[in-house]
C-alpha positions in Angstrom: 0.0 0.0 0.0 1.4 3.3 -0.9 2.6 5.3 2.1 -0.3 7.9 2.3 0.9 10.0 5.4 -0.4 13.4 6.2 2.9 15.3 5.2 2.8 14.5 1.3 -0.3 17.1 1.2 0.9 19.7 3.4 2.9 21.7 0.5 -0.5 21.6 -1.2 -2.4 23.3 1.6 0.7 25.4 2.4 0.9 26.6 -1.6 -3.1 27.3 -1.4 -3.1 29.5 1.8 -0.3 31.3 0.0 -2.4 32.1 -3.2 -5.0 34.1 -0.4 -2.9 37.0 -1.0 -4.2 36.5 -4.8 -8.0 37.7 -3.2 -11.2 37.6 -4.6 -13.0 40.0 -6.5 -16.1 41.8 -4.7 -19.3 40.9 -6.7 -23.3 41.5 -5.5 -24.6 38.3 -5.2 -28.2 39.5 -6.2 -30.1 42.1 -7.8 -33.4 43.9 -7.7 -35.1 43.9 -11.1 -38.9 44.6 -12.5 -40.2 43.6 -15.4 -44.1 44.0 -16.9 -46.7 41.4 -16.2 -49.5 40.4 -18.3 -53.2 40.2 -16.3 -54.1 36.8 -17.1 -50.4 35.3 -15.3 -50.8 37.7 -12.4 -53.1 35.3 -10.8 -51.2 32.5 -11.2 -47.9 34.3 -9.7 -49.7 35.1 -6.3 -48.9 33.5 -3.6 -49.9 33.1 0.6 -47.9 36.3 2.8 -45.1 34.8 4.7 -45.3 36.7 8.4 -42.7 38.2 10.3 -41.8 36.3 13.4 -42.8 37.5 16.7 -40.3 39.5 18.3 -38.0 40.4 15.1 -36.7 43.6 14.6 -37.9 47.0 13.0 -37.6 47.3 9.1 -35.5 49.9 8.2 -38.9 51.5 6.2 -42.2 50.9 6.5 -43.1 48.3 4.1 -46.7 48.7 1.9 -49.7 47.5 2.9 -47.7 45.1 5.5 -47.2 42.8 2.7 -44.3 40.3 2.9 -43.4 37.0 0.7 -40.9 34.3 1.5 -37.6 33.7 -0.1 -35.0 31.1 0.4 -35.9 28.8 3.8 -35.5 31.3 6.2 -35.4 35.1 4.4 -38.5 37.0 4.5 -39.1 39.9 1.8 -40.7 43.6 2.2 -41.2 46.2 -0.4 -40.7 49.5 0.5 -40.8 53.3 -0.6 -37.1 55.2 -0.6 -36.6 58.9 0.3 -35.8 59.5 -3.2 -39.0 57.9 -5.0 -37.8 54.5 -5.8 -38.9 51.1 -4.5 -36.3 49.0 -2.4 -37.1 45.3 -1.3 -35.6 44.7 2.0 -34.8 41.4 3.6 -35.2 39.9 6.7 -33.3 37.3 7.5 -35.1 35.1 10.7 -31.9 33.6 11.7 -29.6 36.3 12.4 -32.8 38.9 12.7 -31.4 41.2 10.6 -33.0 43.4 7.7 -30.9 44.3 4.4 -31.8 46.3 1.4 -31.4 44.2 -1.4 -32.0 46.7 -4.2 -34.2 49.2 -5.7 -36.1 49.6 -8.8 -38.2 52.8 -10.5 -42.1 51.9 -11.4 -44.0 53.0 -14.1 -46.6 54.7 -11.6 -47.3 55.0 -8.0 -48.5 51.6 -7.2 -52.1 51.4 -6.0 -51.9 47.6 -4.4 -49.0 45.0 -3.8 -49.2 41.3 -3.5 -46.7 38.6 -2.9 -45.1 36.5 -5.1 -42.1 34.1 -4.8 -39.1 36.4 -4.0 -40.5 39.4 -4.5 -44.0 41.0 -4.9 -46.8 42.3 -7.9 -47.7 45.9 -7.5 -50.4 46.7 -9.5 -50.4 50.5 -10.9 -52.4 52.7 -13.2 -50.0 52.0 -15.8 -50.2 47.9 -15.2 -48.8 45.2 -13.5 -45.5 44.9 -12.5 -43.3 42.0 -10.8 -40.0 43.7 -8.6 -38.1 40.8 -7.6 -34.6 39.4 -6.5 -32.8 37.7 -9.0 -29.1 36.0 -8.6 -26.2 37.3 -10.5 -24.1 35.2 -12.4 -22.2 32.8 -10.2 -19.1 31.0 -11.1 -15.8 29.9 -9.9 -12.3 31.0 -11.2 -10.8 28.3 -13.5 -7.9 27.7 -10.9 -10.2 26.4 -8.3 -11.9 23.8 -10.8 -8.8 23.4 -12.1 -7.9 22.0 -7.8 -11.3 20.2 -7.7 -10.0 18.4 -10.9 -7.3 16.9 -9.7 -8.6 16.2 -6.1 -11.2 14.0 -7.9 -8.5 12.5 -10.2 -5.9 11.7 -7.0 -9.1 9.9 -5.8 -9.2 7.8 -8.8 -5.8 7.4 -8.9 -5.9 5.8 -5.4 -8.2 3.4 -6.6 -6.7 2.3 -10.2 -3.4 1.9 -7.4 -5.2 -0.5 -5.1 -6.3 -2.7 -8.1 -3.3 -2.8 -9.4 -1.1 -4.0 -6.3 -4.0 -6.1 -4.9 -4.8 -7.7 -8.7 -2.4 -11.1 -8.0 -5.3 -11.2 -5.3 -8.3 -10.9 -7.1 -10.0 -13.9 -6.5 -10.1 -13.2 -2.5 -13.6 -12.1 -1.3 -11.3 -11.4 1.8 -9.1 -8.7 0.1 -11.6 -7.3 -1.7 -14.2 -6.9 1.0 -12.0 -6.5 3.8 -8.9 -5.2 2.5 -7.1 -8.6 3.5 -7.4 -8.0 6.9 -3.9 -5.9 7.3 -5.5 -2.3 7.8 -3.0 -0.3 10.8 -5.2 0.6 13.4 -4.6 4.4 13.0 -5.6 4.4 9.2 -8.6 1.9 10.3 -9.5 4.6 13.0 -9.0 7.7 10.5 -11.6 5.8 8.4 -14.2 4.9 10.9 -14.1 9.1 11.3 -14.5 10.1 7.8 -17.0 7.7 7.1 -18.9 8.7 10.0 -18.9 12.1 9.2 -19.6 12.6 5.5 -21.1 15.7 4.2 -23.7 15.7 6.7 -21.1 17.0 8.9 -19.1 19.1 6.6 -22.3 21.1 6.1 -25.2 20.0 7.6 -23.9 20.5 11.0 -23.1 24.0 10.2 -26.0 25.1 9.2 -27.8 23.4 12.1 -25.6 25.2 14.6 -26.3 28.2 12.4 -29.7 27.8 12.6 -30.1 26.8 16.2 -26.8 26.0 19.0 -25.0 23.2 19.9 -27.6 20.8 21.7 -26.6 17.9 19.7 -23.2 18.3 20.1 -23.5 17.1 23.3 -24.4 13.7 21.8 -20.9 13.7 21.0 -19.7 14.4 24.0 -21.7 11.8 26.1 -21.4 8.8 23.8 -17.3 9.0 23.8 -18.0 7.1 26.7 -20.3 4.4 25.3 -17.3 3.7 22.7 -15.2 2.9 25.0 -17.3 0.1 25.9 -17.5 -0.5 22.8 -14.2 -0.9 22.0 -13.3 -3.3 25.1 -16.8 -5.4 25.4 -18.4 -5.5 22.7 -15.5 -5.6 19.4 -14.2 -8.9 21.1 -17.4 -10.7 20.8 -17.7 -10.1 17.1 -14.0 -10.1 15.8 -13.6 -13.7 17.1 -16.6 -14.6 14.8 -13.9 -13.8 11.6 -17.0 -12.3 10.1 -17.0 -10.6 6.8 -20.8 -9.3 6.8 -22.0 -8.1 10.1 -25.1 -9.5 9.9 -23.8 -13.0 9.9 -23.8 -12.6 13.4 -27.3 -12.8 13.5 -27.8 -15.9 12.0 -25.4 -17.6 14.5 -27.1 -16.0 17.3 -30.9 -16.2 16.1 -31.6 -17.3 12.3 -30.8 -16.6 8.7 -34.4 -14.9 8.7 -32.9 -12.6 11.2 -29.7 -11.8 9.6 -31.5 -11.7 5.5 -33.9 -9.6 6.9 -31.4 -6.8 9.0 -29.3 -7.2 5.3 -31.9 -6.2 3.1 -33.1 -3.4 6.0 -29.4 -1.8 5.4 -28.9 -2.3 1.7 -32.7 -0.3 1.7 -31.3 2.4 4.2 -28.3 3.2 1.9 -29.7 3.5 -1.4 -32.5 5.5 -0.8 -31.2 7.4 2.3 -28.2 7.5 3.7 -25.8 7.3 -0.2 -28.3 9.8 -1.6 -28.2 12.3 0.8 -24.5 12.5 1.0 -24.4 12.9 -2.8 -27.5 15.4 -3.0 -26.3 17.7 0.3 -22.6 19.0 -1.5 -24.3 18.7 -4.7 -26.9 21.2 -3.9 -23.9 23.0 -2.3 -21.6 23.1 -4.9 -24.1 24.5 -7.7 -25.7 27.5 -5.1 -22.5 28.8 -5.6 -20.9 28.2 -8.8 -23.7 28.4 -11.2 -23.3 24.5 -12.2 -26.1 22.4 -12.7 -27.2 20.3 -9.4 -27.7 17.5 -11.4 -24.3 17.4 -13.0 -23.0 18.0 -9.7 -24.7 14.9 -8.5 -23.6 13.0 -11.4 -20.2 13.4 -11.2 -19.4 12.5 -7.6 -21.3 9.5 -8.2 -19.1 8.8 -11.2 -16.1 9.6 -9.6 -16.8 8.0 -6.4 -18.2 4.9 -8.1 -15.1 4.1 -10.4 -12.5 4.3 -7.2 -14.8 1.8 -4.8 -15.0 -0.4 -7.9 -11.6 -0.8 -8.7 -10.2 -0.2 -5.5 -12.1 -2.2 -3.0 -12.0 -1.5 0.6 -8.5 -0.9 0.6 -9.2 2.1 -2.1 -12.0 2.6 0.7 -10.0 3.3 3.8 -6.7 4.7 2.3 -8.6 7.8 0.2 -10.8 8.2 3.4 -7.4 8.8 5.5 -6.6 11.5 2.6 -10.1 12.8 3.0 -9.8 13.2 6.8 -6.6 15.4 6.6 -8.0 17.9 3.6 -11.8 18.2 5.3 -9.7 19.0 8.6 -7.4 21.6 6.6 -10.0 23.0 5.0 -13.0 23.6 8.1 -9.6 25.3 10.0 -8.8 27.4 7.5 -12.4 28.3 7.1 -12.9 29.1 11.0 -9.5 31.6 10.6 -10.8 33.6 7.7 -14.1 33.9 9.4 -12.9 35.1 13.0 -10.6 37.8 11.0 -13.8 38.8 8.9 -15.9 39.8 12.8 -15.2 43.3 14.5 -13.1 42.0 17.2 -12.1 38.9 16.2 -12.3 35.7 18.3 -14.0 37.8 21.2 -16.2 39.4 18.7 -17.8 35.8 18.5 -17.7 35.4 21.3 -19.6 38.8 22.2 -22.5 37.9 19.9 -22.8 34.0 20.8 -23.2 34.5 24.5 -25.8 37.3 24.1 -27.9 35.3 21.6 -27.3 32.0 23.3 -25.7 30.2 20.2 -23.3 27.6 22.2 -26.3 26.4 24.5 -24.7 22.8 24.6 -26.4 21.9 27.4 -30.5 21.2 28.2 -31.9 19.6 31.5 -35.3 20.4 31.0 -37.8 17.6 30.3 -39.3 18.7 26.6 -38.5 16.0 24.8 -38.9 18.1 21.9 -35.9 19.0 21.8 -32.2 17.5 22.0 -31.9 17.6 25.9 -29.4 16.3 28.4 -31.9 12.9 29.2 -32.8 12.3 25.2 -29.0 11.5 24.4 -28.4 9.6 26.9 -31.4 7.7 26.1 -29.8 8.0 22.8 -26.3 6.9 24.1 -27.4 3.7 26.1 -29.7 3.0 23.0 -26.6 3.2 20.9 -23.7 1.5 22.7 -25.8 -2.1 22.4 -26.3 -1.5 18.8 -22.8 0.0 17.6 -21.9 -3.4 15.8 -25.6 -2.8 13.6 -23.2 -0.5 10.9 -21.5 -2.9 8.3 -20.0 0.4 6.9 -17.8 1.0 10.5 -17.7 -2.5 11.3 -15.6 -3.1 8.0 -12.8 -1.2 9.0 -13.1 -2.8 12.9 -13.2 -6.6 10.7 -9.9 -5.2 8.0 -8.0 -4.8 11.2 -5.0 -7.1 12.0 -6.2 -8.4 15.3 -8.4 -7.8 18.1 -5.6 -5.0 19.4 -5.5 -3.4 16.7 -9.2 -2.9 16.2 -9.8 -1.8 19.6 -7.5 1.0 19.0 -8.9 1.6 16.0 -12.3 2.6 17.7 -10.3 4.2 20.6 -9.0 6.1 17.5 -12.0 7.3 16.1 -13.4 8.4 19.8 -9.7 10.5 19.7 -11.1 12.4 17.0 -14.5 12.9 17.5 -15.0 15.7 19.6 -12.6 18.1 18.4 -13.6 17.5 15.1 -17.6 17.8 16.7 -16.6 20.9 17.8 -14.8 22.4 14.9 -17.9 21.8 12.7 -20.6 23.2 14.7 -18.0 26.1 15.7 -18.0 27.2 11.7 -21.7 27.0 12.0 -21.5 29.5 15.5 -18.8 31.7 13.9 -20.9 32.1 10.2 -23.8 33.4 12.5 -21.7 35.6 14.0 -20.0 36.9 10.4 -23.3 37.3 8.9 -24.6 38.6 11.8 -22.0 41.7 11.6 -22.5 41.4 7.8 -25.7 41.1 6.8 -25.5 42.4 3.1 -23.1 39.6 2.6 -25.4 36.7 3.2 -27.4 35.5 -0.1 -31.2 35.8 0.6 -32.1 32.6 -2.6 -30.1 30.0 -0.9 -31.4 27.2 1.6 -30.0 27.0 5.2 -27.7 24.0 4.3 -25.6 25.6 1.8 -24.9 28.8 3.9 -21.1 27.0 4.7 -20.7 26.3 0.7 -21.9 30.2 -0.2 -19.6 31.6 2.1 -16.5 29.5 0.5 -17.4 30.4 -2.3 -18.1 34.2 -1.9 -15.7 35.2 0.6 -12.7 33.0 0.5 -9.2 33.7 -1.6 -8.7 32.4 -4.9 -7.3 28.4 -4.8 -8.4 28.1 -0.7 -11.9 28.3 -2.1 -11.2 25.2 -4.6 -9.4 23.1 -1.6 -12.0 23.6 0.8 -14.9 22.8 -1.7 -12.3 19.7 -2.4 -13.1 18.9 1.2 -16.5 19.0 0.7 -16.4 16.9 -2.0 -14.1 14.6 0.7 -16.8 14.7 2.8 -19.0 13.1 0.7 -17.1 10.7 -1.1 -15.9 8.5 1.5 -19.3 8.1 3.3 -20.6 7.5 -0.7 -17.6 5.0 -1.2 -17.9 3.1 2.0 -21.4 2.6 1.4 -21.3 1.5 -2.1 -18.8 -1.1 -0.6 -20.6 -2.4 1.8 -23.7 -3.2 -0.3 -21.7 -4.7 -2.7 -20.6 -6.8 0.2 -24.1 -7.3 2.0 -24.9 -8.5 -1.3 -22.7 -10.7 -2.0 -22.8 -12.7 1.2 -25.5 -12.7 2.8 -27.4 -13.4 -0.3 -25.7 -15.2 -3.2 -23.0 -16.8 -0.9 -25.7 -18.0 1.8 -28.6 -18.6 -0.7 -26.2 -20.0 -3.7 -26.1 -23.7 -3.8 -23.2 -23.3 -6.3 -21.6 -20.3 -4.8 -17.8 -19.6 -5.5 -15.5 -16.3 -4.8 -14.8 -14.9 -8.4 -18.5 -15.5 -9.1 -18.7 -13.4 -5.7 -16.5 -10.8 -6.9 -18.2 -10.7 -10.0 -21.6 -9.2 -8.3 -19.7 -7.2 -5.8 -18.3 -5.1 -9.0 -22.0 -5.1 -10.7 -24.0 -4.5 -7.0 -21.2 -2.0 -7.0 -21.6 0.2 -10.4 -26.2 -0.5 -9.7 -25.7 1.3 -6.7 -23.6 4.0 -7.6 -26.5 4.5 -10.3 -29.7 4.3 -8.0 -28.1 6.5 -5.1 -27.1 9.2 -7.7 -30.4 8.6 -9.5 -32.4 9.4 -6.0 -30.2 12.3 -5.2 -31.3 13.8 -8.3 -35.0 13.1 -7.4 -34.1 15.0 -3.5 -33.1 18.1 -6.0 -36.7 18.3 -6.9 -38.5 18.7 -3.1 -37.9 21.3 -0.5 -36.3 19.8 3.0 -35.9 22.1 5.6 -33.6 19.9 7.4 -31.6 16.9 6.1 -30.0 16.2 9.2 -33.4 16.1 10.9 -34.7 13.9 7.9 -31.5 11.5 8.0 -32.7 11.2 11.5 -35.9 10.1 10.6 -34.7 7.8 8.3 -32.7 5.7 10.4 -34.8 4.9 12.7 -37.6 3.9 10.3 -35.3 1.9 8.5 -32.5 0.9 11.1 -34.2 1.3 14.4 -35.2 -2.5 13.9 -32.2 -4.5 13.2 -30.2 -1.7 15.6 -32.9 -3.2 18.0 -32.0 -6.9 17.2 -28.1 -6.8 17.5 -29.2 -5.3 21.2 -30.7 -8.1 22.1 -28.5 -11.1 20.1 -25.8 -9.2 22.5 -27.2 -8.5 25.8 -29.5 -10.8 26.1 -29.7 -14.9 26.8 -33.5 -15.4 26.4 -34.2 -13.6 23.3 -35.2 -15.7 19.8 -35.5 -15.2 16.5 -39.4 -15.2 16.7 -39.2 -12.1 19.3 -36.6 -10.3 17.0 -38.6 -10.3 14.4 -41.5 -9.0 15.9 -39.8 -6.5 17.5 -38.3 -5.1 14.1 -42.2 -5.2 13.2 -43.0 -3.3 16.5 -39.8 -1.0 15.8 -40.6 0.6 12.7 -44.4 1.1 13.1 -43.7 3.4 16.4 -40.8 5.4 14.2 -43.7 6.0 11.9 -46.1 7.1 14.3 -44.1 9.2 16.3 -42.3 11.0 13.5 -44.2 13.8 13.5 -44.8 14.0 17.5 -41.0 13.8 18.7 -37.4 15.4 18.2 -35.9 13.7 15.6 -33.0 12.8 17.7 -35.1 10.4 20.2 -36.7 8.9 16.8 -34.3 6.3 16.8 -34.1 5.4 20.5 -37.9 5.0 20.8 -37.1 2.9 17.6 -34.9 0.8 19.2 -35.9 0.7 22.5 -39.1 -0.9 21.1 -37.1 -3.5 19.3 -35.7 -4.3 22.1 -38.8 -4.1 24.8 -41.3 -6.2 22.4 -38.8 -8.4 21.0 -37.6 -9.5 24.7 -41.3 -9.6 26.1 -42.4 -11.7 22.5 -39.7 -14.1 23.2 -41.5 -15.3 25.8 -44.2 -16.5 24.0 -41.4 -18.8 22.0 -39.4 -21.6 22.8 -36.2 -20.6 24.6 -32.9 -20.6 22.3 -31.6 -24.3 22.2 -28.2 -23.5 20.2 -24.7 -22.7 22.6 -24.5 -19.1 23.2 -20.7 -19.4 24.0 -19.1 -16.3 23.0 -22.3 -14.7 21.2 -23.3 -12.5 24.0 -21.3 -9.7 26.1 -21.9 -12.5 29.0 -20.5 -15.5 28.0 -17.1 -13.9 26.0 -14.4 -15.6 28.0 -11.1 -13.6 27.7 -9.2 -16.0 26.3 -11.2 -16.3 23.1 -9.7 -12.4 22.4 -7.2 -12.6 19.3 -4.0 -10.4 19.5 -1.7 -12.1 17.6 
């Protein structure tokens, strides 16, 4: 394996930070224009008034006939009369509570009545209808930061093409292939288990949730580094003496191949049509708010991209580009938190001013509204998630390609290393762009959606080459979440399904579907991004959420009790799973989104023990299959 260490990048980064001094050319992001409207399409153009919140602060002007129209997820929009005769729409933003004049425009006549319309309004005159609105101003980026993007994406493919190559003599090993022969350091395994876990959901999602709101769920974070440390030293032993390649395998020792066909299919499910898509669609969405491209090409090619590497690559390709990935998304989300502390009147304490006196780091909630992330919902969260940790084939691959039961220990000890300063670092950009644009109004884009406010600011206020890098780490983001997941549904694929089901299974005819389960669902999680382009999500962290626990909350649920219990069977797991997902449906719309999953698998695990009852008890030897009957000297170090 090439020796991918840290250092070989850092004269990149160092020759983009020195290309800052290059700058960026000032350009208004949008404009104010009006243009003539014929009678019979005025009516369709009307739409409902979008009122001000209570509390917000005084427009600048008073705005005519109260009227007020949404634009963007979180802008609100006011028309207005100048001191010099012209007519300015003003924004307020209900984040930051701030009101900016976006532009003004002359009308033919005084008007006589104004409606709303999307992002802007119809004032009707003497002289006939007219439609003043905000329109976005050409947006690209300079060809030297494509020209970085470029060649980020090929190094990724080049990582992959050198995997195949020096793994080729090999190709007939499922092992290798799925696993990345089992001889994955610890520190890179760790590395991976991070990047993987943190995808563009945290790279910009996370931002623009701590931008929106504070830093309540950070403190998931900071809670559950404790659950992986039992993690690490009681539950990894149980499974990596299994010599497992699917996770789910597990579950047919402990219950029944129902069990573990059922909890396979449940994941492949959760990662084509949730969890690959929205990594894909989130940087995608991103990327074309603030260059101009097309959100579908964007899309398309980090499927493309992404697809090729995993394909050739394996999970070697997998782990070693993710170790890449970790070092430029770090680079880049520093660099990012620099420019914007220099960009606040008073720096550092400047942030710090405006977060304390509009409560933006609240980390913290011991109240008992369990609509919201409080203090007692993660831990609910934690203690639902410590049982269940082994549930992910996508981190227990890296815990499997590990050398020995050592070395994957650390590997988790590794990834609970980086967790919290990296939690902190990404909901800290999200804190300090709320601060910027708080000081700055007029700089903040009143079209774009909550999630891409991170992406808009690269793109519009950092230097020339730094803004290609960082958007390279976005792209990171994605990628190795999209790559790892494309792996391991290839590998679900393979063997829990042809290699269990096949009476005439073999490993290159295993292989063989790997690569075409590999390039199908590259294709259906790009082709579902493209379909998220087309609806209007307020959240997608709050709907990834959701997601999991409709889709995950069951088979979390069953690991739970294969693990930590003695008396549960394969008949109570199943109905459990059954119990599990119809209470995530029913209280989706009645709960936080962050206890969705622990009501998910708590249920799982409440019915399925209680339904086990009603079963014959287990009759197969549950030595070494629970956290209760591990003896220590079944642990592998050598």
């Amino acid at each position: 394996m090439p020796r991918l260490t840290p250092l070989r990048f850092l004269p990149w980064l160092l020759f983009g930070a020195l290309l800052a001094s290059t700058g960026r050319a000032e350009n208004e992001m949008v404009s104010v224009a009006s243009r003539a409207i014929d009678p019979a399409e005025s009516a369709e153009l009307v739409t409902e008034p979008t009122p001000l919140p209570e509390g917000h602060s005084a427009s600048p002007r008073p705005l005519l006939g109260d009227v007020t129209s949404a634009s963007g997820q979180a802008f609100i929009l006011g028309l207005s009369e100048t001191e010099d005769g012209e007519f300015a729409i003003y924004t307020y933003h209900a984040i930051t509570d701030t009101w900016v004049k976006a532009g003004a425009v002359e009308l033919d006549a005084p008007p006589t009545e104004v409606l709303p319309i999307d992002r802007g309004f119809l004032v009707r005159t003497s002289a006939g209808d007219q439609a003043v609105e905000i329109i976005p101003n050409d947006a690209s980026l300079p060809l030297f930061d494509w020209v970085l993007i470029v060649a980020y994406l090929l190094g990724m493919l080049w990582v992959g093409w050198y995997c195949y190559n020096r793994e080729k003599r090999n190709a007939g090993s499922t092992t290798d292939y799925f696993l990345a022969g089992r001889d994955i350091p610890w520190w890179a395994a760790g590395l991976s288990l991070y990047a993987t876990g943190t995808s563009a959901i945290s790279f910009i999602a996370i931002p623009a949730l701590s931008f929106r709101t504070d830093w309540l769920y950070l403190s998931q974070q900071c809670i559950g580094i404790f659950g992986l440390l039992i993690v690490a030293y009681k539950i990894i032993p149980v499974i990596r003496r299994l010599d497992l390649i699917s996770i789910y395998h597990y579950l047919e020792i402990r219950f029944h191949p129902s069990i573990r066909l059922m909890s396979s299919g449940l994941t492949i499910l959760f990662q084509l049509v949730g969890r690959l898509s929205v990594v894909l669609y989130l940087p995608a969405l991103a990327i074309a708010s603030v260059t101009g491209a097309d959100v579908v090409m964007c899309i398309v090619l980090m499927g493309v991209v992404t697809t090729l590497y995993t394909l050739v690559g394996g999970m070697k390709a997998v782990i070693w580009t993710d170790v890449i990935q970790v070092f430029v998304m770090f680079g880049g989300a520093l660099f990012a938190i620099g420019y914007i502390i220099a960009g606040v009147d008073g720096g550092l304490g400047g942030i710090i001013d405006i977060t304390q006196t509009d409560n933006k780091a609240h980390l913290f909630d011991f109240t008992w509204d369990f609509a919201t992330p409080t203090v007692w919902a993660i831990i609910l969260v934690v203690l639902t998630d410590i049982p269940t940790w082994p549930k992910e084939q996508i981190m227990m691959q890296r815990v499997l390609a590990t050398r020995n039961d050592k070395e994957a220990r650390s590997s988790v000890l590794t990834l609970a290393a980086a967790i919290i300063p990296g939690s902190f670092i990404f909901y800290g950009i999200g804190t300090a762009l709320y601060a910027f644009y708080k000081s700055n109004p007029e700089r903040l884009n009143p079209l774009i959606d909550t999630d891409a406010t991170f992406p808009v600011f690269i793109a519009a206020e950092l230097p020339i080459g730094i803004t290609g890098l960082i958007i390279a780490g976005l792209f990171a983001a994605s990628m190795s979440t999209l790559s790892s997941g494309l792996n391991s549904v290839a590998t679900l694929t393979s063997v829990d399904f042809y290699e269990r089901l096949s009476k005439k299974a073999s490993p290159e005819k295993s292989l063989k579907l790997a690569y075409f389960v590999t390039i199908a669902s590259g294709i259906i999680s790009t082709a579902v991004a493209v379909l998220f382009s087309f609806f209007d999500i307020k959240s997608m962290f709050d709907a990834m959420l959701q997601l999991t626990a409709v889709l995950g909350g069951g088979f979390a649920g069953t690991y739970a009790l294969g693990l930590f219990t003695k008396r549960a069977n394969w008949q109570g797991a199943l109905c459990g799973t059954a119990a599990s997902i119809a209470v995530a449906l029913l209280l989706r719309p009645v709960i936080s989104p962050i206890l969705l999953n622990p009501a998910a698998v708590a249920t799982c695990m409440i019915v399925g023990f209680l339904a086990s009852y009603a079963f014959p008890a287990p009759q197969r030897k549950l030595s070494g299959l629970t956290v209760f009957t591990v003896s220590p000297s079944t642990d592998k170090t050598s």
